[in-house]
DOKE-334346 format. One record per residue: x, y, z of N, C-alpha, C in turn; residue in three letters; residue number from 1. Coordinates in steps of 0.05 Angstrom, whole numbers. Each point is the difference from the previous one (the first is absolute). Example, Ala and Ser with C-alpha at 12.3 -4.5 7.8 and 13.67 -1.06 7.14 Angstrom:
PT      nx      ny      nz     cax     cay     caz      cx      cy      cz  palum  zamar
PT     264    -114     156     -18      24       0      18      24       0    ALA      1
PT      -7      21     -14      16      24       1     -15      22      14    SER      2
END
This chain:
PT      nx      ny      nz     cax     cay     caz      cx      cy      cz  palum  zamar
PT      84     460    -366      17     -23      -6     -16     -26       1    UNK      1
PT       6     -19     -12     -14     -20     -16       3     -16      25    UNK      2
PT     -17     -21      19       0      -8      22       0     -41      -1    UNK      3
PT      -7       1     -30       2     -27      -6      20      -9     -21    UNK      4
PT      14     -16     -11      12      -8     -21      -7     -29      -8    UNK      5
PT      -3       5     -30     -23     -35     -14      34      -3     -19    UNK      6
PT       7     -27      11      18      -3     -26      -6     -35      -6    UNK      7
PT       0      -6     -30      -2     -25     -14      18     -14     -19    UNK      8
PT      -4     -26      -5      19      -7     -20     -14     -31      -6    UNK      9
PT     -11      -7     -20     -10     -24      -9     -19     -11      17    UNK     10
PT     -13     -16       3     -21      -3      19       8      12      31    UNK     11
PT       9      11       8       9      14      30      -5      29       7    UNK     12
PT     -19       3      18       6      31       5      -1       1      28    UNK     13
PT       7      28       9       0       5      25      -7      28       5    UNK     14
PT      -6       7      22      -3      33      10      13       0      28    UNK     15
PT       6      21       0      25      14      19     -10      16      18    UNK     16
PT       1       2      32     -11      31       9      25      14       8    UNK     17
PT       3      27       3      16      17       0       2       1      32    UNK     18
PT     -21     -14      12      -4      -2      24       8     -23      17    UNK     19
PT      32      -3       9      -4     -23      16      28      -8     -26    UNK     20
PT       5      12     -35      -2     -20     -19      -5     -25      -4    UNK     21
PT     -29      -7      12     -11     -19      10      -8     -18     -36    UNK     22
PT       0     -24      -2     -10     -12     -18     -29     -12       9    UNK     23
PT     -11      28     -11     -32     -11      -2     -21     -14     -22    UNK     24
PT       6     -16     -16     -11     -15     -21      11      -9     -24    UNK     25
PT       7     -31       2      21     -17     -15     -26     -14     -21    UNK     26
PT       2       0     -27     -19     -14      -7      15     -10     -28    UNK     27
PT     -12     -31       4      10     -27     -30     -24       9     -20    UNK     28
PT      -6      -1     -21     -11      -6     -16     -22     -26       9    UNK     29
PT     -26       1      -5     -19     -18       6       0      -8      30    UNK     30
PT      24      11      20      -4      -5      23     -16      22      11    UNK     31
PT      12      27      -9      -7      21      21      18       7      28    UNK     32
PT      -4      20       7      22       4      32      -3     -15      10    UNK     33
PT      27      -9       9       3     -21      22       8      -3      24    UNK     34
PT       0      34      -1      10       7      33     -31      14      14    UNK     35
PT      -1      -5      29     -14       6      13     -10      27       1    UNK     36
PT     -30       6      -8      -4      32      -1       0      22      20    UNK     37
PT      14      -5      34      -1      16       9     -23       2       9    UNK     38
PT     -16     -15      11     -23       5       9      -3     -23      30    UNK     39
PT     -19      16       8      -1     -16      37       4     -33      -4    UNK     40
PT      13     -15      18       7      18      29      26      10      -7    UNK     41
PT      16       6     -32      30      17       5      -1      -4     -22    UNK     42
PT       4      39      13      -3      13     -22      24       8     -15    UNK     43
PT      22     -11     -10      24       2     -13      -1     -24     -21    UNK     44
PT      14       7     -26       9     -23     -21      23     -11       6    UNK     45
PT      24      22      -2      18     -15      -7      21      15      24    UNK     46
PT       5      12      20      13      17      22      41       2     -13    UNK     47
PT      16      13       4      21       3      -5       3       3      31    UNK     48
PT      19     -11       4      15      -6      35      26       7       1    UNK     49
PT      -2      27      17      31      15      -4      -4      30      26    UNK     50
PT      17       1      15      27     -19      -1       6     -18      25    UNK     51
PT     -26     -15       5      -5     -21      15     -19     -18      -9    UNK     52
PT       0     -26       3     -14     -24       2      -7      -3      18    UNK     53
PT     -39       0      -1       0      -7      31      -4      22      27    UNK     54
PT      -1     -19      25      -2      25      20      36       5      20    UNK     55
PT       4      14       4      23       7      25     -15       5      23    UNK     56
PT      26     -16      18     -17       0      33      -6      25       5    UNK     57
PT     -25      -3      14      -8      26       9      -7      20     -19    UNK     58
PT       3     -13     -31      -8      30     -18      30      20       0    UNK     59
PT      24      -3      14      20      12       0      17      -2     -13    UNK     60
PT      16      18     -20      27      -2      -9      20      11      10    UNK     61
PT      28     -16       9       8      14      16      28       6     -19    UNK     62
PT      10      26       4      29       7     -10      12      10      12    UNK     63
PT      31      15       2       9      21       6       1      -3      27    UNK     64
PT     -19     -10      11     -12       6      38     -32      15       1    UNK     65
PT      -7       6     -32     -32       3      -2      -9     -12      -1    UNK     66
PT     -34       4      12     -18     -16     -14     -18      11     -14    UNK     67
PT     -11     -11     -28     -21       8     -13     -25     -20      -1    UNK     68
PT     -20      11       1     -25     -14      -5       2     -15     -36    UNK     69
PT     -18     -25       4       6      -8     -27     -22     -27       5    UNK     70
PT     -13      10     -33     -28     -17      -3      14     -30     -13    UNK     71
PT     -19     -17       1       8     -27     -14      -7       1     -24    UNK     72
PT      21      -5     -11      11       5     -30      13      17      -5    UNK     73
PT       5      17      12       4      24      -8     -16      23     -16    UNK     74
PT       2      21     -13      -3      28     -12     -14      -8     -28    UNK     75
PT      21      -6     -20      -2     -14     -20     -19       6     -12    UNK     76
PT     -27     -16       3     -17     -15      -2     -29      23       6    UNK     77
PT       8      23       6     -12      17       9       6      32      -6    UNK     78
PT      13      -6     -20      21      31     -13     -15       1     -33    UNK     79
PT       7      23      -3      -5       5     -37      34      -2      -5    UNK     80
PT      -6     -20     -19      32       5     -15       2      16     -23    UNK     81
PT      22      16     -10       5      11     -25       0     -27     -26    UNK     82
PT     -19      12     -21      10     -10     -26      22      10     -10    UNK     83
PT      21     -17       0      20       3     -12       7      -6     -41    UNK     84
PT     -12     -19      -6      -1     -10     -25     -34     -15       1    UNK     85
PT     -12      -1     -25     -27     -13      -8       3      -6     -33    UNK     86
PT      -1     -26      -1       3      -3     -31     -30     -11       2    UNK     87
PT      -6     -25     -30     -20      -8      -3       3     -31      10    UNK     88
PT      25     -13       8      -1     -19      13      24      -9      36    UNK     89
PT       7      31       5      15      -6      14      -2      36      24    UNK     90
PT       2      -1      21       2      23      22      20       3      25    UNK     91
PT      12      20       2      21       5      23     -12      19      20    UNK     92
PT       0      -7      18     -21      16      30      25       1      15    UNK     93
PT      -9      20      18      25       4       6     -11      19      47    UNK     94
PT      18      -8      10     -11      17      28      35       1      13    UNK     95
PT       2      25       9      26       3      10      -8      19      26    UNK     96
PT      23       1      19      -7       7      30      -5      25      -6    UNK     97
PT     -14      14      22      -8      30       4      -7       9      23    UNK     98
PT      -3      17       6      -3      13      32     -19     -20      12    UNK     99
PT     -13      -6      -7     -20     -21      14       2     -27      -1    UNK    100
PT      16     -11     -17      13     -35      15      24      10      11    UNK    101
PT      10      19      -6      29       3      23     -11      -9      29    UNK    102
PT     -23      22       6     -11      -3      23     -13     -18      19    UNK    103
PT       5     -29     -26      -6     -22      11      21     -26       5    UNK    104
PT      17       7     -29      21     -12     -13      20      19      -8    UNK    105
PT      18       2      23      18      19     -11      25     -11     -21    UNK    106
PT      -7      -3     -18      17      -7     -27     -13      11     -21    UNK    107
PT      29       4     -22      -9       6     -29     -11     -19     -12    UNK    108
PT      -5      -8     -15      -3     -26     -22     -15      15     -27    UNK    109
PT       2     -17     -11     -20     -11     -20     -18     -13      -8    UNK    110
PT     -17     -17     -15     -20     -23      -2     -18       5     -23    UNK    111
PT      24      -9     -15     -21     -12     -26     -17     -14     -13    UNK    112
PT     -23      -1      -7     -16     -24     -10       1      -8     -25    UNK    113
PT      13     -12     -19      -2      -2     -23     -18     -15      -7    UNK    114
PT     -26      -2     -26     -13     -18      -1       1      -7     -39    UNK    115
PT       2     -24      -7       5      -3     -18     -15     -17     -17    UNK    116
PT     -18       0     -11     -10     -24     -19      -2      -3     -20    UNK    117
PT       6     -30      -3      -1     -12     -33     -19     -25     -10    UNK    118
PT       6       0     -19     -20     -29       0      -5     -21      18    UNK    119
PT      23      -7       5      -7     -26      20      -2       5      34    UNK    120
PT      -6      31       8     -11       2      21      17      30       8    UNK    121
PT      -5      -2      25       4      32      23      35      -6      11    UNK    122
PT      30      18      -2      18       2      18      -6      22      14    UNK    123
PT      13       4      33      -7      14      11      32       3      23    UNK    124
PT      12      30      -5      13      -5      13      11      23       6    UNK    125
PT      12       3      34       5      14      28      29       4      -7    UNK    126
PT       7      37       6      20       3      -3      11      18      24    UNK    127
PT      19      -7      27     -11      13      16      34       7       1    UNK    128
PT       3      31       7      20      11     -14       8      25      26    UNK    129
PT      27       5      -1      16      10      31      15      20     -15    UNK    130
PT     -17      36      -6      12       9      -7      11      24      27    UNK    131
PT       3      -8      29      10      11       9      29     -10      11    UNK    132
PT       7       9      18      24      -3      13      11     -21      22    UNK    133
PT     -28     -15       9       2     -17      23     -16     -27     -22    UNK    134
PT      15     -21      20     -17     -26      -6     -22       0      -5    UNK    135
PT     -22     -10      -7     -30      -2     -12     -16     -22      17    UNK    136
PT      -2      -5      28     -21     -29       6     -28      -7     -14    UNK    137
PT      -3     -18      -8     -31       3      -8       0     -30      -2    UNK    138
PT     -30       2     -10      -9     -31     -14     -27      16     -20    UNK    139
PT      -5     -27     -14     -14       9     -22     -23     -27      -5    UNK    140
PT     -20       9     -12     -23     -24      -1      -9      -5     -19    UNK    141
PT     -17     -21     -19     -20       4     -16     -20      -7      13    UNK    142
PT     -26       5     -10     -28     -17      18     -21       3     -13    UNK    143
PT       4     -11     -21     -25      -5     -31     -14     -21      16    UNK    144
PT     -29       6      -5     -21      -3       6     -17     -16     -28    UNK    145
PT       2     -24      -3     -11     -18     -20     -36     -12       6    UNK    146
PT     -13      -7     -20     -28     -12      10       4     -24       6    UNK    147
PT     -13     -10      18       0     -37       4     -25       1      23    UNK    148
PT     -14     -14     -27       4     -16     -27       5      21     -12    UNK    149
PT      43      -7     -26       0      16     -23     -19     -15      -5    UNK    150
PT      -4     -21     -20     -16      -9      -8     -32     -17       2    UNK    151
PT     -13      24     -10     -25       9      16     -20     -27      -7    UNK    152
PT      13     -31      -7     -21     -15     -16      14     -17      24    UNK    153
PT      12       2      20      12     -24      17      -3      12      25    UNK    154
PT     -12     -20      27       4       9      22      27      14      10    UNK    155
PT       1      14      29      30       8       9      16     -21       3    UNK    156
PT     -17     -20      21      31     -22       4      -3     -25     -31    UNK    157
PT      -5       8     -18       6     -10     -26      25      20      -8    UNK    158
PT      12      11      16      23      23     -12      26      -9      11    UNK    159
PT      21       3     -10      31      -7      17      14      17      -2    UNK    160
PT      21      -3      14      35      13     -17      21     -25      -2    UNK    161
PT       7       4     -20      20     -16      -8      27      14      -1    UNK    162
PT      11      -8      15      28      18       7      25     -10     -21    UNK    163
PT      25       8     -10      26      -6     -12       0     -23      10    UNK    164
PT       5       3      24      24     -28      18     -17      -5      27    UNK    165
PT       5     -19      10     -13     -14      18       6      25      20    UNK    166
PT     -11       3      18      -1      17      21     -10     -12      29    UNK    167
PT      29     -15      16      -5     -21      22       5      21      29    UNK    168
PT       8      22      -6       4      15      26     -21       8      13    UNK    169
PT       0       8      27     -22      -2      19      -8      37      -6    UNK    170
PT     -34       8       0       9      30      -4     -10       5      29    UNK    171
PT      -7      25      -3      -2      18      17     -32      19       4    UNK    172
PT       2       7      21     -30      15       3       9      29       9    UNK    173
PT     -25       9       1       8      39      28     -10     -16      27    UNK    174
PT      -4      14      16     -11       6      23       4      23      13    UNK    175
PT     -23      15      -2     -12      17       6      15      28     -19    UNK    176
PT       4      -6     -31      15       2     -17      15       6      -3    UNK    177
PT      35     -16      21      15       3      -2      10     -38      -8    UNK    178
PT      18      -1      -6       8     -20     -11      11     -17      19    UNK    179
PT     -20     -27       4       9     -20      25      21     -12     -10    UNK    180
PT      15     -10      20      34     -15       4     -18     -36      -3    UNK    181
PT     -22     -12      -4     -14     -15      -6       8     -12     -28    UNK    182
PT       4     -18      -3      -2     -16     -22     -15     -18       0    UNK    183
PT     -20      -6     -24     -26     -11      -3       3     -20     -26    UNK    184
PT      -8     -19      -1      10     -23     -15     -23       6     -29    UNK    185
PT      22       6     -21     -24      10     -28     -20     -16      -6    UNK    186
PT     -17      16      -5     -29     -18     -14       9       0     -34    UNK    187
PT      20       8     -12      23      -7     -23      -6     -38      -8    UNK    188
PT      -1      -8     -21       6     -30       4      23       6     -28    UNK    189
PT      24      -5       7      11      -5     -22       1      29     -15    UNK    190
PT      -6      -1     -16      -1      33     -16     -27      12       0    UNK    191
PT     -23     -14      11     -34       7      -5      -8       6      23    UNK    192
PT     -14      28      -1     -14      -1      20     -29      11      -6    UNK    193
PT     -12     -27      10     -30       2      -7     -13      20      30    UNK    194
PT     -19      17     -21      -4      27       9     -28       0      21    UNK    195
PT     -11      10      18     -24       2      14       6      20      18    UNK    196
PT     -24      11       8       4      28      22       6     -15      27    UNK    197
PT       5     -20       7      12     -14      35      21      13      -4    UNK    198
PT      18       9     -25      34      -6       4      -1      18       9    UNK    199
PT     -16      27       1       2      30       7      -8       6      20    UNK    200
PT     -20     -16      16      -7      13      33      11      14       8    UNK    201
PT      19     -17       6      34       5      12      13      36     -13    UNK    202
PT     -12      18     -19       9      13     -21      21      -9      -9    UNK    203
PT      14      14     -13      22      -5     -19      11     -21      -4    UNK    204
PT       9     -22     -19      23     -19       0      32      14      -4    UNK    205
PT      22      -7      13      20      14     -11      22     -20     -10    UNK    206
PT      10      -5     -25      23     -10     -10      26      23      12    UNK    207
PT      15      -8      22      26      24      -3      20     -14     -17    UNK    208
PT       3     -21     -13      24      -6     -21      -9     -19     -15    UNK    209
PT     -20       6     -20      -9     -13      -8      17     -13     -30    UNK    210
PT       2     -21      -9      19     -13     -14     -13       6     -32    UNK    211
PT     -19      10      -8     -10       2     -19      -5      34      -3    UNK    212
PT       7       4     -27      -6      30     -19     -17       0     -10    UNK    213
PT     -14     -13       8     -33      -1     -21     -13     -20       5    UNK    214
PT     -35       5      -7     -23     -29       3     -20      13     -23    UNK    215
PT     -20     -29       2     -22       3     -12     -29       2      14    UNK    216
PT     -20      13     -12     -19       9      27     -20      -2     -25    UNK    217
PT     -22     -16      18     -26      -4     -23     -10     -23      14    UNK    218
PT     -25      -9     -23     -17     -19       1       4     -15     -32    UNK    219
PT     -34     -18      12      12     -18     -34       1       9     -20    UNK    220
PT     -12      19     -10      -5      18     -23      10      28       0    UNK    221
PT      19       7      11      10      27       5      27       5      19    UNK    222
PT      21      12       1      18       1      -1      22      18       0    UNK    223
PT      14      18      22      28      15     -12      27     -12      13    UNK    224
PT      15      10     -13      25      -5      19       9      25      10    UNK    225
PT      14      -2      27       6      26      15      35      -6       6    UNK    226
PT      15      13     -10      26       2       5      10      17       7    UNK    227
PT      28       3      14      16      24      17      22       4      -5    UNK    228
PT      17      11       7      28      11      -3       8      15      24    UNK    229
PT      19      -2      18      11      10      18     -11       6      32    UNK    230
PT     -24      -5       8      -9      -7      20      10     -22       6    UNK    231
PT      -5       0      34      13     -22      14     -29     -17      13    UNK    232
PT     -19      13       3     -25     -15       2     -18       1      -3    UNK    233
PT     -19     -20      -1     -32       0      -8     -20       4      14    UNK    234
PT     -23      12       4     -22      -3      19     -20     -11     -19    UNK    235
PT     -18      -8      10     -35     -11     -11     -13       5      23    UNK    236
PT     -18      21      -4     -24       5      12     -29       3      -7    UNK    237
PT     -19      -3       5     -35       8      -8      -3       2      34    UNK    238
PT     -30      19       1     -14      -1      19     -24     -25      -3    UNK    239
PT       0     -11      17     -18     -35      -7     -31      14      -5    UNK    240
PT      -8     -21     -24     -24      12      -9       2      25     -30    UNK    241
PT      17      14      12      -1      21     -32       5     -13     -22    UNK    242
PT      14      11     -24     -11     -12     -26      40      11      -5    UNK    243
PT      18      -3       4      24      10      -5      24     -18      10    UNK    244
PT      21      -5      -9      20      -9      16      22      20     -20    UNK    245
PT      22      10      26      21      16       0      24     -11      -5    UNK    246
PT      18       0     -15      26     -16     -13      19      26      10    UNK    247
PT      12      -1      21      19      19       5      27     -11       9    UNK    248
PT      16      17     -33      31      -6      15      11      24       4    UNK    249
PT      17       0      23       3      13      15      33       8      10    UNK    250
PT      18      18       4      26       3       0      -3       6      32    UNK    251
PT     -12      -8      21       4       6      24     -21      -7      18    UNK    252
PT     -12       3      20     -20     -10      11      -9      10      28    UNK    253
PT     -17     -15      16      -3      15      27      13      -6      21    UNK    254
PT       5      31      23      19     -11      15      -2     -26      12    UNK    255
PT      19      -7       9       2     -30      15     -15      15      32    UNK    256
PT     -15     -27       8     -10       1      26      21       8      20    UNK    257
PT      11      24      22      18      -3      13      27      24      -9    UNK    258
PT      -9      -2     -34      20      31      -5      -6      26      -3    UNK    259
PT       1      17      12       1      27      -4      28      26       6    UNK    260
PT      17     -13     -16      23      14     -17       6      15      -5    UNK    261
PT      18      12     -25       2      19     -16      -6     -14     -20    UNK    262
PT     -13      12      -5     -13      -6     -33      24      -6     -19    UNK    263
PT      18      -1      -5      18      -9     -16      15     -20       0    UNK    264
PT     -11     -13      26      10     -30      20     -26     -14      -3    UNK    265
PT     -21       5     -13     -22     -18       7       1     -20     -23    UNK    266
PT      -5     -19       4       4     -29     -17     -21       1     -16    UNK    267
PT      14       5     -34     -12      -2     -20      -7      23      -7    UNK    268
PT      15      24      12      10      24     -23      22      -6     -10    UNK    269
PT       1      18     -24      20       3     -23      21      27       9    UNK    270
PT      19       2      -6      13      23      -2       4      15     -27    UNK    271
PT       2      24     -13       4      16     -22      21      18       9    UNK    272
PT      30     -11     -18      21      17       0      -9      33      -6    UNK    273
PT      11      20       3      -2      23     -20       3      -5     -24    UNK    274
PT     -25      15     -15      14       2     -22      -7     -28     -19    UNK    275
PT      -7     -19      16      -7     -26     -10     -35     -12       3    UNK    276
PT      -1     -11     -18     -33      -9      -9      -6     -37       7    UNK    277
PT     -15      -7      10      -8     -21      -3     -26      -6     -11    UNK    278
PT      -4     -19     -20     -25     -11     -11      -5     -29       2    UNK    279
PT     -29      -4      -1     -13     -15      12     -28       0     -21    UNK    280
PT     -19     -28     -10     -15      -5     -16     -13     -23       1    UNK    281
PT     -27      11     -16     -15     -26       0     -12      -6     -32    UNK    282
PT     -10     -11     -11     -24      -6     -22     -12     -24       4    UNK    283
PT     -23      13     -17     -23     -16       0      -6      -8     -32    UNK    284
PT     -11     -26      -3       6     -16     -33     -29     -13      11    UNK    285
PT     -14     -10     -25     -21     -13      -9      11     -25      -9    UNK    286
PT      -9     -23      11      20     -31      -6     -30     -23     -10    UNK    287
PT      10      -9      -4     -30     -30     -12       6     -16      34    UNK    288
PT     -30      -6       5      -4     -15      30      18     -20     -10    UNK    289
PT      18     -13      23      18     -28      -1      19       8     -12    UNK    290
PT      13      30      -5      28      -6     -23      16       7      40    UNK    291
END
């Protein structure tokens, strides 16, 4: 079975791993890939986060009155998915429960990856689906892994994001990667936020309600826009010094400092009726610096 999938459409291509259905190589015309190659110090492109964001206290999920062990992020991200569909510009991946996430996650589900491209860039989108009998808890992630400097003719802090709408709320950090009750006054001015590895010491930035569905991410000569659909929040992370910053929106997040629950009570999971699907998306577009 074919372990990668290459699909294109006008200056855009991409490749797929069957592994993770990880998006491992986005490339523009005259740009080249612009996602991170997976090489030290981290080693992932683009991770799919399911069916957690993030870490749970203690590494525990709790249900029923069990507990199961459970890595940060979850499974996801670490599974072969089935090809379900492969055209020449579009792919459906696909991972559903089995004796061995029962044993971690006792639920059915689903989780689709659809990946789709056309001319004017990459959609990408999560279909996380309750074909059993009980409620569905989960959360779900993206965590594309971009170069910065994209644009390889400008220093890093020559790079920004330019967000929709002004973004004046205070975010949020981990500690000790659970999610502090801390509010930290944004390094945001207005809708820009001019970029440098200080903002990350700290790891992660977290938007939990962030007022904007989309920004712009680049330097003076280079440029994409990154937009979402149905997530409730954003992360930005790099490790200080590497050559990457991470645009992750996100439908859930890490436990709060102080909770360890039932997982279906933990703030910033979703629920999935039976029988019912929720989706969730992002794309990525090629824009002229300053539009």
């Amino acid at each position: 079975m074919t372990e990668t999938i290459d699909i294109a459409a006008g200056p855009w291509s991409a490749r797929i791993l069957r592994f993770g259905a990880e998006l491992a190589a986005l490339s523009y015309r005259g740009w080249g890939d612009i996602l991170w190659p997976a090489t030290d110090p981290w080693r992932r492109h683009a991770p799919n986060l399911f069916p957690i964001v993030g870490k749970l206290a203690g590494d525990r999920l709790r249900h029923g009155g069990q507990v199961y062990s459970f890595g940060q992020h979850g499974f996801a991200r670490d599974r072969d998915f089935t090809v379900i569909e492969a055209g020449v510009d579009h792919c459906r991946l696909r991972l559903s429960d089995d004796d061995e996430t029962r044993a971690r996650y006792p639920f059915a589900f689903t989780l689709d990856l659809v990946y789709r491209i056309d001319a004017s860039g990459l959609s990408v989108t999560y279909e996380v689906g309750n074909p059993g009998g009980e409620v569905l808890p989960a959360s779900v992630g993206a965590h594309p892994a971009f170069l910065w400097p994209l644009d390889p003719g400008a220093a890093k802090t020559a790079h920004h994001l330019l967000f929709d709408e002004a973004e004046p709320a205070p975010v949020r950090r981990l500690e000790g990667g659970l999610l502090s009750p801390t509010l930290h006054e944004t390094p945001i001015r207005g809708r820009r936020l001019d970029l440098a590895d200080a903002l990350f010491v700290d790891d992660a930035l977290i938007l939990d309600a962030p007022v904007s569905r989309g920004l712009v991410f680049g330097g003076p000569g280079r440029a994409i826009r990154f937009s979402w659909a149905g997530f409730g929040q954003l992360g930005l992370w790099m490790k200080p010094g590497a050559g990457w910053l991470c645009i992750e929106p996100w439908a859930g997040f890490a436990s709060p400092l102080g909770f360890d629950g039932e997982f279906a009570d933990k703030p910033g999971v979703f629920l999935v009726a039976p029988g019912e699907t929720r989706e969730f998306s992002y794309r990525v577009e090629a824009i002229s610096p300053g539009a």
